[in-house]
Biopython code that builds the backbone (N, CA, C, O; Angstrom):
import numpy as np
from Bio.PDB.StructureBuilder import StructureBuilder

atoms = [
    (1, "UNK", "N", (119.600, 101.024, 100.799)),
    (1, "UNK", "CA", (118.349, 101.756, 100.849)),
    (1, "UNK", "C", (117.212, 100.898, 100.322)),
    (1, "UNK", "O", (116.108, 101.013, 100.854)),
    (2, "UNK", "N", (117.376, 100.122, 99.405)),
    (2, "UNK", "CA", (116.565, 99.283, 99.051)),
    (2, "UNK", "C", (115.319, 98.109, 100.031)),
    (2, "UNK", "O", (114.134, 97.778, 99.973)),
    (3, "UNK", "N", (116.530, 97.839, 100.859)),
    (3, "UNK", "CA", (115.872, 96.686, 102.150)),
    (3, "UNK", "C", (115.020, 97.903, 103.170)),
    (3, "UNK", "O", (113.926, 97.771, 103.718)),
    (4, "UNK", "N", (115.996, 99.150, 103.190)),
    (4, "UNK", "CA", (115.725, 99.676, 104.196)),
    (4, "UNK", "C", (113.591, 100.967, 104.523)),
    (4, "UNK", "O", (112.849, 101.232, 105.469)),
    (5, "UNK", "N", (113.651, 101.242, 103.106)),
    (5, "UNK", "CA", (112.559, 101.932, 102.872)),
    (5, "UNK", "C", (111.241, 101.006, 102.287)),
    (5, "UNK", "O", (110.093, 101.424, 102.436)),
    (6, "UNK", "N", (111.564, 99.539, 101.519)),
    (6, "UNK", "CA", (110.489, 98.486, 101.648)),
    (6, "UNK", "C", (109.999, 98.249, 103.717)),
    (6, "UNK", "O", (108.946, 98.291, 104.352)),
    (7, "UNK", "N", (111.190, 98.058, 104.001)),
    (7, "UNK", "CA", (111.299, 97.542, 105.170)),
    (7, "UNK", "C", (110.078, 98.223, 106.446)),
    (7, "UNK", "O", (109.141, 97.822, 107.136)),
    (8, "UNK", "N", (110.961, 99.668, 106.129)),
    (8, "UNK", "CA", (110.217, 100.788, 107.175)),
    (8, "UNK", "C", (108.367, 100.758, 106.652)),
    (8, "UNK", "O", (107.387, 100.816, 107.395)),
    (9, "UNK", "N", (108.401, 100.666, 105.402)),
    (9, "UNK", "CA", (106.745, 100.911, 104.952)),
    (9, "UNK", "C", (106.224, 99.552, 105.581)),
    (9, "UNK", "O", (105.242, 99.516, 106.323)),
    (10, "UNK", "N", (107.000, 98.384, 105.203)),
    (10, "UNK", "CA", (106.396, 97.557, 106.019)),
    (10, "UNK", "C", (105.727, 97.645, 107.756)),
    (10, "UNK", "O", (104.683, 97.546, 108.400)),
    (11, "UNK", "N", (106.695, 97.815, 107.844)),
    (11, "UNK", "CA", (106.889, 98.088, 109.716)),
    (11, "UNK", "C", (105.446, 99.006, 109.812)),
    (11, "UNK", "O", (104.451, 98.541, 110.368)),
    (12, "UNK", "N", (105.458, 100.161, 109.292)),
    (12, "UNK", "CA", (104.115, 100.706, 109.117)),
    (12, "UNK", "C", (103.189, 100.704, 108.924)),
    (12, "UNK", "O", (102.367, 101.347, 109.577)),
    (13, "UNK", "N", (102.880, 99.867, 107.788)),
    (13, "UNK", "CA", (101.666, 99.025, 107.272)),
    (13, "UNK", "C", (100.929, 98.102, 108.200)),
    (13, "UNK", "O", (99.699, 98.078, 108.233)),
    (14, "UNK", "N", (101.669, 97.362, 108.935)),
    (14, "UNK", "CA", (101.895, 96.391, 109.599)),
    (14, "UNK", "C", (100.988, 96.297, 111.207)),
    (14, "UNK", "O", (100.278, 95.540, 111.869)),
    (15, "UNK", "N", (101.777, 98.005, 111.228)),
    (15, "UNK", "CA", (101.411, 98.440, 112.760)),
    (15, "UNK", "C", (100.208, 99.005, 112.954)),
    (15, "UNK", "O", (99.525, 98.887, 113.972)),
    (16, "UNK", "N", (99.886, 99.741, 111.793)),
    (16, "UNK", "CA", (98.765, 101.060, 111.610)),
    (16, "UNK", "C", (97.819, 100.691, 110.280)),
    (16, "UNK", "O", (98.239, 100.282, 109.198)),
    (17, "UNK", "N", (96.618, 100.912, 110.601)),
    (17, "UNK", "CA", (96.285, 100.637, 109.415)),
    (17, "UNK", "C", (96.247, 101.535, 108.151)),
    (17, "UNK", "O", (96.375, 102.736, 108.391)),
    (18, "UNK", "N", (96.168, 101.351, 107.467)),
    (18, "UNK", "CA", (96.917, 102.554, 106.085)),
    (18, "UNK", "C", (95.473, 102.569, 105.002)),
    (18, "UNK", "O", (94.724, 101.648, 104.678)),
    (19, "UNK", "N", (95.476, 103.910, 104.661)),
    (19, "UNK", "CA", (94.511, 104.376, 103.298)),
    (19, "UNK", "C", (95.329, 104.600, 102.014)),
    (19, "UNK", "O", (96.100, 105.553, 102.132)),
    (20, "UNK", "N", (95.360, 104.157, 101.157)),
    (20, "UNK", "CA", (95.905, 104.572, 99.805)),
    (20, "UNK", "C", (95.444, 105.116, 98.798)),
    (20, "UNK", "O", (95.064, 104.356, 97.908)),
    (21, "UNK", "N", (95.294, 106.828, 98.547)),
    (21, "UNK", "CA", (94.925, 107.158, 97.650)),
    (21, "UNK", "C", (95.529, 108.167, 96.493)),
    (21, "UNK", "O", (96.020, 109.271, 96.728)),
    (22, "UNK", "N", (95.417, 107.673, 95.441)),
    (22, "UNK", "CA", (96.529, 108.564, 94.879)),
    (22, "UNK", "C", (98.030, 108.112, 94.632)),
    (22, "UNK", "O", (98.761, 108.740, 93.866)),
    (23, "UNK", "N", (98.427, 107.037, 95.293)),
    (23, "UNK", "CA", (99.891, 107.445, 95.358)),
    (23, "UNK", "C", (100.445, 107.318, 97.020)),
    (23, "UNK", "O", (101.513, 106.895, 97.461)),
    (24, "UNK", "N", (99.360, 107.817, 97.644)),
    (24, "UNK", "CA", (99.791, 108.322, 99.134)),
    (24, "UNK", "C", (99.034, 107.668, 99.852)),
    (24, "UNK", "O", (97.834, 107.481, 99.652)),
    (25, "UNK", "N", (99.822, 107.186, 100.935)),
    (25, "UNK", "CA", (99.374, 105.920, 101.944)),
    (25, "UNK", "C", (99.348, 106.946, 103.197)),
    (25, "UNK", "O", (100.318, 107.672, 103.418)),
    (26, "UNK", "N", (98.303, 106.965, 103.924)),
    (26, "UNK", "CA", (97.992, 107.836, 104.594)),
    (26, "UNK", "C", (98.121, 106.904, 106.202)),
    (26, "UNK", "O", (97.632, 105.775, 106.194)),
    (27, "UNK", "N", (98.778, 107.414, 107.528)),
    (27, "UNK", "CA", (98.568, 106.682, 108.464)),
    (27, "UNK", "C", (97.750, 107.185, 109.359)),
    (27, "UNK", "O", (97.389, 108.327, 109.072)),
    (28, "UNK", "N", (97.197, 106.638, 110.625)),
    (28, "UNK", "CA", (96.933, 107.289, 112.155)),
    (28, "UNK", "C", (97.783, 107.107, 112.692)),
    (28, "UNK", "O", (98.276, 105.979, 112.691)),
    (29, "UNK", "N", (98.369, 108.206, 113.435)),
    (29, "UNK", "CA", (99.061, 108.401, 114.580)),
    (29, "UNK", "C", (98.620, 108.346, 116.085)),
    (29, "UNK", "O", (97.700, 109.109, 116.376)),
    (30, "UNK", "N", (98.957, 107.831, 116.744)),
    (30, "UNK", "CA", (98.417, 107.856, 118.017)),
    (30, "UNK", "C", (99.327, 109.223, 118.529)),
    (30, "UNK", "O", (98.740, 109.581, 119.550)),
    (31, "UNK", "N", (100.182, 109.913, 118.359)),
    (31, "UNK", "CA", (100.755, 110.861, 119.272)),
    (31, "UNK", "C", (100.130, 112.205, 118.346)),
    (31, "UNK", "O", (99.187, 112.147, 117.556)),
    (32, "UNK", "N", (100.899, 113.339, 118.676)),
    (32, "UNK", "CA", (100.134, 114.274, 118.423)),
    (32, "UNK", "C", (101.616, 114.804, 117.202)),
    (32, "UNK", "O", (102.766, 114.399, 117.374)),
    (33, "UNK", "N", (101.166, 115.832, 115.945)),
    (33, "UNK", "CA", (102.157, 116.203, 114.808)),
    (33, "UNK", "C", (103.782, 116.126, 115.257)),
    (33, "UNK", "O", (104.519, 115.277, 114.756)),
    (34, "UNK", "N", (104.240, 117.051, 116.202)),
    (34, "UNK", "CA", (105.287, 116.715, 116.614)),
    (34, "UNK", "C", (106.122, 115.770, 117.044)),
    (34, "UNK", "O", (107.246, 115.434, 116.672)),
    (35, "UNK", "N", (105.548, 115.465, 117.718)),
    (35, "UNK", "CA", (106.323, 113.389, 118.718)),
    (35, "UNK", "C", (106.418, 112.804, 117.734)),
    (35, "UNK", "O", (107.478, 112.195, 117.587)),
    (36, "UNK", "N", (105.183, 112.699, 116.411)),
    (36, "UNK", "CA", (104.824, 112.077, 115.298)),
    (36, "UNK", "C", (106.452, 112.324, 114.261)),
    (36, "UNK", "O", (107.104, 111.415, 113.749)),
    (37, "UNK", "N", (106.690, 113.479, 114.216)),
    (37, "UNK", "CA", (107.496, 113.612, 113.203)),
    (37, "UNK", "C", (108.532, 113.608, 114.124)),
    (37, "UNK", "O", (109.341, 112.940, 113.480)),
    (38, "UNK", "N", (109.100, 113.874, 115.178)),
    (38, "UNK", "CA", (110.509, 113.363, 116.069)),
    (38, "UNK", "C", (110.945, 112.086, 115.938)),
    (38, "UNK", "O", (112.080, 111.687, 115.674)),
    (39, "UNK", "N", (109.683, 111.317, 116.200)),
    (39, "UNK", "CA", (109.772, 109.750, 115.881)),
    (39, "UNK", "C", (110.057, 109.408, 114.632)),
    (39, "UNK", "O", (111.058, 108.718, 114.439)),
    (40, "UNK", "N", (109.314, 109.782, 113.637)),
    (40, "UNK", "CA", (109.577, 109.648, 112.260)),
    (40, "UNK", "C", (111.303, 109.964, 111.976)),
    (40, "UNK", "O", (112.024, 109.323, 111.212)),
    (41, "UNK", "N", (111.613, 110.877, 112.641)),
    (41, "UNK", "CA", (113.239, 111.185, 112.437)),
    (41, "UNK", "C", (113.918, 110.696, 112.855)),
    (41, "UNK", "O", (114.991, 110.546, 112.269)),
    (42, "UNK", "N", (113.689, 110.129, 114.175)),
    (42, "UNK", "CA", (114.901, 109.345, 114.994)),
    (42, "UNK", "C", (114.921, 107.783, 114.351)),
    (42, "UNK", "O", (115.898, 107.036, 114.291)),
    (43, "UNK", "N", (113.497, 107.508, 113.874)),
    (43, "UNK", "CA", (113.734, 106.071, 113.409)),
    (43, "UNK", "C", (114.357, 106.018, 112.010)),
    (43, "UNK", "O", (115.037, 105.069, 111.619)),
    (44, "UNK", "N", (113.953, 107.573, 110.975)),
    (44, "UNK", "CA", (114.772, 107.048, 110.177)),
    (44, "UNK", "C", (115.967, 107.155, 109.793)),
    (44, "UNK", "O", (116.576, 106.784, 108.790)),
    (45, "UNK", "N", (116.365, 107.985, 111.179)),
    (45, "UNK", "CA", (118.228, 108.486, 111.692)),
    (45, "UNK", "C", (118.729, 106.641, 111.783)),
    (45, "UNK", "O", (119.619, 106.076, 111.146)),
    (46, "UNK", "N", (117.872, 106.126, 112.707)),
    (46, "UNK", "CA", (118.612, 104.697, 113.154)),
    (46, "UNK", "C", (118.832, 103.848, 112.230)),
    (46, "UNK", "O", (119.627, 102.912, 112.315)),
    (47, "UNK", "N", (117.793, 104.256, 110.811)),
    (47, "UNK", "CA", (118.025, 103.366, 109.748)),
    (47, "UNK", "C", (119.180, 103.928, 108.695)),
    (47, "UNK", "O", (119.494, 103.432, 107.613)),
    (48, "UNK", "N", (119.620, 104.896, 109.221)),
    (48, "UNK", "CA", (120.765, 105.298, 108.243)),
    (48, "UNK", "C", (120.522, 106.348, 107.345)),
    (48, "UNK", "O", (121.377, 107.049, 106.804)),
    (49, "UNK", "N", (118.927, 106.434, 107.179)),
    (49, "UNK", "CA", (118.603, 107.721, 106.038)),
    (49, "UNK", "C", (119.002, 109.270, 107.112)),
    (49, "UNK", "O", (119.077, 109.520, 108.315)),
    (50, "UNK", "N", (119.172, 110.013, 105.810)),
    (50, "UNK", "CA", (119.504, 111.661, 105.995)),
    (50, "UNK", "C", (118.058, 112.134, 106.475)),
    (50, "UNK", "O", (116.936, 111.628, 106.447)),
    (51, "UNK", "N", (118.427, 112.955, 106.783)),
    (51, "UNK", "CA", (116.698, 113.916, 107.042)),
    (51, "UNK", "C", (117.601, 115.270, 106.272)),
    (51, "UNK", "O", (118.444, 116.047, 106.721)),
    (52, "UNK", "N", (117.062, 115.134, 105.120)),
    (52, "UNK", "CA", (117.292, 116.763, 104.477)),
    (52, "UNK", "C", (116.485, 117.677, 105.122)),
    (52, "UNK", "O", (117.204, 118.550, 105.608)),
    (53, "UNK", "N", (114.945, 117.936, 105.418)),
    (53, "UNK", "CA", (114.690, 119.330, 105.845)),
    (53, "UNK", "C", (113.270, 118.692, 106.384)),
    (53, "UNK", "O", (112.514, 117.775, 106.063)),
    (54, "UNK", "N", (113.377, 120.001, 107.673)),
    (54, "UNK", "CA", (112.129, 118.926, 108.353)),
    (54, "UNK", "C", (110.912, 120.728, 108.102)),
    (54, "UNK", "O", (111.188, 121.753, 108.726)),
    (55, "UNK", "N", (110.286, 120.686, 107.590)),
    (55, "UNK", "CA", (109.473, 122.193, 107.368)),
    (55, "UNK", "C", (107.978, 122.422, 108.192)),
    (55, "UNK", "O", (106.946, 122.363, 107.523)),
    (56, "UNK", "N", (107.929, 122.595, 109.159)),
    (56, "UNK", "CA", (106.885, 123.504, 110.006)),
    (56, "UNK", "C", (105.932, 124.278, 109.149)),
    (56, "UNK", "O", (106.400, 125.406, 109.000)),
    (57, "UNK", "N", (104.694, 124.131, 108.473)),
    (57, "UNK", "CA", (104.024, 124.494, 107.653)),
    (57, "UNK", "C", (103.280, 125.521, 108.114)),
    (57, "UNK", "O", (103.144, 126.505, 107.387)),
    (58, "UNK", "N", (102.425, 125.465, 109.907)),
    (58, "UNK", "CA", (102.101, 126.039, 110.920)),
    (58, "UNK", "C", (102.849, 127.410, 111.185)),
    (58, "UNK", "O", (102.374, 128.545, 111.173)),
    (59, "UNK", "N", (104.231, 126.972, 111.444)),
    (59, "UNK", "CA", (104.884, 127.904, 111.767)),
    (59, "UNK", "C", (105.039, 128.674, 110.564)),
    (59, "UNK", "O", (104.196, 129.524, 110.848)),
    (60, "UNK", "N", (105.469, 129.034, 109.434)),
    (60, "UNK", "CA", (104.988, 129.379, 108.005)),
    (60, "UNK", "C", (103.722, 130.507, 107.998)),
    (60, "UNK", "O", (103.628, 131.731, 107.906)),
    (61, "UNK", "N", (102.863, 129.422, 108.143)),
    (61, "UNK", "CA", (101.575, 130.329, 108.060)),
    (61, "UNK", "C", (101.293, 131.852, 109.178)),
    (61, "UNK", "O", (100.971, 132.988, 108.827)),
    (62, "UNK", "N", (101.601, 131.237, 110.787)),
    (62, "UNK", "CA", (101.707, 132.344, 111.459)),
    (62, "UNK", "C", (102.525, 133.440, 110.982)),
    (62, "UNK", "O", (102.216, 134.621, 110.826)),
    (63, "UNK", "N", (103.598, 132.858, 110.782)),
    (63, "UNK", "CA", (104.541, 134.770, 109.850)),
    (63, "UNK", "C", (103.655, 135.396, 109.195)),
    (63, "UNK", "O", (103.582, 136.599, 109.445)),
    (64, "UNK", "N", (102.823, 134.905, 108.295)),
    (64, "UNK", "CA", (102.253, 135.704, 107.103)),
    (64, "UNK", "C", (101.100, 136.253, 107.776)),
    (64, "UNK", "O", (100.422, 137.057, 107.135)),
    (65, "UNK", "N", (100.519, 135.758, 109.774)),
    (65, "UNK", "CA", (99.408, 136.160, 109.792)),
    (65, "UNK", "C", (98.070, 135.388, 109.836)),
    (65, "UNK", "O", (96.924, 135.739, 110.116)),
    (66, "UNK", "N", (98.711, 134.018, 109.396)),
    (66, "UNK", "CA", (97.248, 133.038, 109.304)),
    (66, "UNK", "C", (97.289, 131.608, 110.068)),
    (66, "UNK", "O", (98.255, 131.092, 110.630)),
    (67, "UNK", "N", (96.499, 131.313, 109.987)),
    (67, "UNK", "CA", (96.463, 129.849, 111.032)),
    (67, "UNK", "C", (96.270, 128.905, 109.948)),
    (67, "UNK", "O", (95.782, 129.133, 108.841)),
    (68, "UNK", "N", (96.794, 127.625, 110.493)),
    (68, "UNK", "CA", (96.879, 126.378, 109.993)),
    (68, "UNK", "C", (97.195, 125.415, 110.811)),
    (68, "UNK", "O", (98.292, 125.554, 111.351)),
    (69, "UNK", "N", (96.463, 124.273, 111.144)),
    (69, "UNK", "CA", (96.125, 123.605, 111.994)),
    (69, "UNK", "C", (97.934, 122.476, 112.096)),
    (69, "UNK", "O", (98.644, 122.106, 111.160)),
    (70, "UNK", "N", (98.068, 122.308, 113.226)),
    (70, "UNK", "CA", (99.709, 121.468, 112.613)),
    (70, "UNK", "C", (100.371, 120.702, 111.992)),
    (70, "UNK", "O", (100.185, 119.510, 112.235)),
    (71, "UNK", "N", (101.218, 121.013, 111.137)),
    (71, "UNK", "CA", (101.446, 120.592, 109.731)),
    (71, "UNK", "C", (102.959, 120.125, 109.164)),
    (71, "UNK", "O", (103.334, 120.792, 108.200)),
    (72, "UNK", "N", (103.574, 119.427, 109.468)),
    (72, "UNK", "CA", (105.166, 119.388, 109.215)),
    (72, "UNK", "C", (105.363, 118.334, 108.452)),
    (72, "UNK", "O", (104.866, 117.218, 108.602)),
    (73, "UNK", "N", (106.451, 118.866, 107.223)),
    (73, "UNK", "CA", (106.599, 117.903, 106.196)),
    (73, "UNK", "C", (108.297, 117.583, 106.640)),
    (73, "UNK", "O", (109.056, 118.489, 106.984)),
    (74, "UNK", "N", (108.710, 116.097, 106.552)),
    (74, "UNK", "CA", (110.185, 115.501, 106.905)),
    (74, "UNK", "C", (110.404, 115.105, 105.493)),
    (74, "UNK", "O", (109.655, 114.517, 104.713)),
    (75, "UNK", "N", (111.594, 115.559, 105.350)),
    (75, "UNK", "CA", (112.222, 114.827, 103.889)),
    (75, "UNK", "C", (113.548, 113.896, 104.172)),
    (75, "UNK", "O", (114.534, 114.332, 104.767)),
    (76, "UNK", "N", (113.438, 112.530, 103.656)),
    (76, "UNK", "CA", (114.868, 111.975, 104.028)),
    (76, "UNK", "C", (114.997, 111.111, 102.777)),
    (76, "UNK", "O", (114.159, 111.037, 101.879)),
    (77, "UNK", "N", (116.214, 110.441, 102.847)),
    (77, "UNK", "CA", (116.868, 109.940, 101.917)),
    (77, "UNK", "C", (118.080, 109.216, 102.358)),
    (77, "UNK", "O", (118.360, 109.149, 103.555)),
    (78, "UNK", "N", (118.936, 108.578, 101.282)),
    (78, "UNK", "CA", (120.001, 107.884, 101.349)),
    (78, "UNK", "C", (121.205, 108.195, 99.925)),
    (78, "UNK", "O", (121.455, 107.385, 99.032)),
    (79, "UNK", "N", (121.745, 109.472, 100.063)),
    (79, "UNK", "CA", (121.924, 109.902, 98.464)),
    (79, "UNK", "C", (123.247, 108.631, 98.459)),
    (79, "UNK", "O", (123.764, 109.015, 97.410)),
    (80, "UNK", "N", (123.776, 107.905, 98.715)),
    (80, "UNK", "CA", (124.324, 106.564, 98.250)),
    (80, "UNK", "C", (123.648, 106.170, 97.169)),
    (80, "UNK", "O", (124.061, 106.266, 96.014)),
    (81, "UNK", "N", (122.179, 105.540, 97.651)),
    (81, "UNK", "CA", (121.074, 104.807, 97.119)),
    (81, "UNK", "C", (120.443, 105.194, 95.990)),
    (81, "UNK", "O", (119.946, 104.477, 95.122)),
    (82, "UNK", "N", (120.523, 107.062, 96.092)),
    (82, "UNK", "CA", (119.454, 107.775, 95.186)),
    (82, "UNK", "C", (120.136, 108.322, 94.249)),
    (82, "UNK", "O", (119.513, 108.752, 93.278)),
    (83, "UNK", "N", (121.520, 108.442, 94.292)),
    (83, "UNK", "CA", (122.357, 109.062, 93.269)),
    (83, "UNK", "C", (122.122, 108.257, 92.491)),
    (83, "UNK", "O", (121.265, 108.663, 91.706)),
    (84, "UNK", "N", (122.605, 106.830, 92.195)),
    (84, "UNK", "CA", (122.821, 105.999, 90.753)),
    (84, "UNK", "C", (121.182, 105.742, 90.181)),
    (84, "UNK", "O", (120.964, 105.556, 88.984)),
    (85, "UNK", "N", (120.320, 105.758, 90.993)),
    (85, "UNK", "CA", (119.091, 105.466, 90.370)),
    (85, "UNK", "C", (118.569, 107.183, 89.459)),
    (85, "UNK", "O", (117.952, 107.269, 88.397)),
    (86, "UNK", "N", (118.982, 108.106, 90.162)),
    (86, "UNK", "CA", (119.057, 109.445, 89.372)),
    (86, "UNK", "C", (119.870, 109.375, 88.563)),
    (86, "UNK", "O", (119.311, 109.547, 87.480)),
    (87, "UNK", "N", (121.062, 109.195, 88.415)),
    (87, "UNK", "CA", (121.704, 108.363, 87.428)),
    (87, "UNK", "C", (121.595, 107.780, 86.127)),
    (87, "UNK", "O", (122.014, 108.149, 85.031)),
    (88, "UNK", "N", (120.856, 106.667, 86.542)),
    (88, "UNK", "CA", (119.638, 106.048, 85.194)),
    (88, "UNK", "C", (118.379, 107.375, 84.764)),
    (88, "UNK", "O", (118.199, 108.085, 83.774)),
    (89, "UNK", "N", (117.879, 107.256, 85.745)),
    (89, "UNK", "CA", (116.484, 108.363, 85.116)),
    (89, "UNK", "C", (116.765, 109.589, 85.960)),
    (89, "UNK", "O", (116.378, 109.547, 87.128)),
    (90, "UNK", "N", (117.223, 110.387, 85.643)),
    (90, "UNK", "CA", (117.583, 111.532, 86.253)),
    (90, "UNK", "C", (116.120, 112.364, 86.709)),
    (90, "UNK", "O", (116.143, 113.334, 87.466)),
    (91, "UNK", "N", (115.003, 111.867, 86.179)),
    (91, "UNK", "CA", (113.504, 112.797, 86.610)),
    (91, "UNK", "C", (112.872, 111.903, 87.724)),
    (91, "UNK", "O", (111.763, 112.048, 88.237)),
    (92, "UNK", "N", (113.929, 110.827, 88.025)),
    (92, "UNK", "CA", (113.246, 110.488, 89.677)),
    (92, "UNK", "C", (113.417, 111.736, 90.608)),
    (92, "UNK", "O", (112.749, 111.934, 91.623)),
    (93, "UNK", "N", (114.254, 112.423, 90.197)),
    (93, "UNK", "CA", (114.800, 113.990, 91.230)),
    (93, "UNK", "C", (112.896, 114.366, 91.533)),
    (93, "UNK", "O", (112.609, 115.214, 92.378)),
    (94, "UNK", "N", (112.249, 113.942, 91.080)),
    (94, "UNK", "CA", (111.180, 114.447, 91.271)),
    (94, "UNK", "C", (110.312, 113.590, 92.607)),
    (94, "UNK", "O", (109.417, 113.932, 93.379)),
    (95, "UNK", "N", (110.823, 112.773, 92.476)),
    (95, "UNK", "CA", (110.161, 111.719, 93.547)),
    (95, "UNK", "C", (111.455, 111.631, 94.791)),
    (95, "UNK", "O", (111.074, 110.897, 95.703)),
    (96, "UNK", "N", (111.913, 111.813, 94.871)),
    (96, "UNK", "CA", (113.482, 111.962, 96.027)),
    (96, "UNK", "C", (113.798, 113.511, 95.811)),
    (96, "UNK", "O", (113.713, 114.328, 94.894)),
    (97, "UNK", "N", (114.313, 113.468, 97.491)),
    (97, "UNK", "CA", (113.534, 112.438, 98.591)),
    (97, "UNK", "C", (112.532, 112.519, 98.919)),
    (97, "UNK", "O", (111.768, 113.472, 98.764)),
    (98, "UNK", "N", (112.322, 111.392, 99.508)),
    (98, "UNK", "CA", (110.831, 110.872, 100.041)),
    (98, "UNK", "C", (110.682, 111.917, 100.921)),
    (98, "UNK", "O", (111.566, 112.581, 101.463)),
    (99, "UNK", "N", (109.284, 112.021, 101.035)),
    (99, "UNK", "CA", (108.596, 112.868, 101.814)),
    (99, "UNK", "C", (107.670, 112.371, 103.068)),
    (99, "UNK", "O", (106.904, 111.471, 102.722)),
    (100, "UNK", "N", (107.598, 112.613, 103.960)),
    (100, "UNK", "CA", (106.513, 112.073, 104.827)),
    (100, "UNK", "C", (105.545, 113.500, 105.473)),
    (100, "UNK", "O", (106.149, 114.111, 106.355)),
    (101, "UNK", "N", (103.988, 114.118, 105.075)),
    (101, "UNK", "CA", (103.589, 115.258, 105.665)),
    (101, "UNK", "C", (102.737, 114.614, 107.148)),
    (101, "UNK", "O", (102.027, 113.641, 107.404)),
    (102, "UNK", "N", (103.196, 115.587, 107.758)),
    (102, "UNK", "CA", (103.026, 114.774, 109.491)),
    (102, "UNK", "C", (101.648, 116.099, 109.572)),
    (102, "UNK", "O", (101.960, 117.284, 109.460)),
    (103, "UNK", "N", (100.231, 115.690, 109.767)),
    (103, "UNK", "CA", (99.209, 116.563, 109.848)),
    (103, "UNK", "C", (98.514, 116.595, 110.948)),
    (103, "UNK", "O", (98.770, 115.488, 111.421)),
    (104, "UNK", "N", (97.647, 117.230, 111.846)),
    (104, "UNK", "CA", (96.447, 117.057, 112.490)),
    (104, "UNK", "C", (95.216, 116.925, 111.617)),
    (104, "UNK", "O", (95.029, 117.820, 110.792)),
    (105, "UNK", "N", (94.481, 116.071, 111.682)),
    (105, "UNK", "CA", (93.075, 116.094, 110.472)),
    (105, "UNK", "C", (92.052, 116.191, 111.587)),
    (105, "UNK", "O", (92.207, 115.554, 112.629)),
    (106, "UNK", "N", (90.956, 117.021, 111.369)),
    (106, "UNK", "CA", (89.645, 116.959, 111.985)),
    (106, "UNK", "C", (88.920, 114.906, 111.601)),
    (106, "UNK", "O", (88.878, 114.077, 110.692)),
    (107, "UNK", "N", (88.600, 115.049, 112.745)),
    (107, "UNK", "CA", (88.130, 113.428, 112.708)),
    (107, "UNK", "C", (86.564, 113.833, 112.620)),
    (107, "UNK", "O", (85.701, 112.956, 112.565)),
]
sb = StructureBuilder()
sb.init_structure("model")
sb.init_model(0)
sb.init_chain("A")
sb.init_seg("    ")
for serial, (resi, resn, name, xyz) in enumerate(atoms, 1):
    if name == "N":
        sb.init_residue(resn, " ", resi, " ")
    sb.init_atom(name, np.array(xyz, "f"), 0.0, 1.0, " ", f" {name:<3s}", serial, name[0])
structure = sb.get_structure()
């Protein structure tokens, strides 16, 4: 997991140009929330990470009645990788797994 999540941010960085604020490296997508986060899954299926839970934020909001423009958060991981480092500091549980929120933003 180590090679593999330097690796992928690279690949990203690389391709797209990136904002960093906070903590959070923000990309453009050329496709639209969905394709965005399919892709996001299949590539990081090919790299070996899990996709724990992929959450529809959109879909969420309509139950209750309200709109929200499209919104899906992917969570993945490598619990090989993430167990022993939880292990050492058990309050990384807070940072794993990684998260990626797949958004539409008004431009």
């Amino acid at each position: 997991m180590q090679k593999v999540i330097p690796g992928l941010l690279a690949a990203l960085l690389i391709s797209s140009p990136a904002i960093a604020g906070d903590g959070m490296i923000s990309l453009k997508s050329a496709y639209d929330v969905s394709t965005t986060a399919n892709r996001l899954e299949q590539g990081l299926n090919a790299k070996g990470m899990t996709i724990f839970a992929k959450i529809d934020h959109a879909a969420g909001a309509e139950k209750v009645g309200l709109k929200l423009r499209p919104t899906e958060l992917v969570t993945s991981g490598n619990p090989k990788a993430g167990t022993p480092l939880m292990q050492c500091t058990q309050s990384l549980g807070i940072d794993l797994p990684q998260k990626a929120l797949i958004a539409q933003v008004d431009i």
